[in-house]
N, C-alpha and C positions, 0 to 999 in steps of 0.2 A: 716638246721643249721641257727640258729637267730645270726648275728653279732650284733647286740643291745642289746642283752642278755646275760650277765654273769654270771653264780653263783658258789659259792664255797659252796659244801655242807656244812649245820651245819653253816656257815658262815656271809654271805653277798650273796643276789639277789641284781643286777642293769640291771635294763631297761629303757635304754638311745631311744627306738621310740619316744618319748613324747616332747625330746631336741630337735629330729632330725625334726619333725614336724613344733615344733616352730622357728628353723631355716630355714625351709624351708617358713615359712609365714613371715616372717622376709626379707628374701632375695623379695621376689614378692611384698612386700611392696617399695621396694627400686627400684623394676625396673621398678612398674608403676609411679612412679614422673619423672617429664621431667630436663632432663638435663640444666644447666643456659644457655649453650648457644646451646638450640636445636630451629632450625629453626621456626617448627610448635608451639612453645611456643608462644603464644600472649597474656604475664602476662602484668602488669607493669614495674616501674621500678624496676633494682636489687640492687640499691644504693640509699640512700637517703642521705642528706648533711643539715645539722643544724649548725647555730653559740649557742655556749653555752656563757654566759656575768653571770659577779660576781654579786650578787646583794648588795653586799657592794663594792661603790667606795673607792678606799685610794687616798691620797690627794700625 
């Protein structure tokens, strides 16, 4: 028995393996990036800080 597998004769076929896949490559994407504050991370920094200035003064 395929739980991915639906069909209603005469109806509608849906097979949902292909979702299931691409969620599954989706999550293991997610787990190989390092956490902001994991120890072994040696990025830069995680904040950056800029002044932003009008370029029209008013008097």
């Amino acid at each position: 028995m395929d739980l991915l597998k639906v069909t209603v004769d005469g109806v509608v076929t849906m097979d949902l393996q292909e979702n299931l896949r691409e969620i599954e490559r989706q999550i293991e994407q997610v787990r190989q990036v390092a956490a902001p504050d994991d120890p072994d991370d040696v990025g830069g920094p995680l904040v950056q800080v800029t002044w932003l200035t009008a370029t029209c003064h008013y008097r």
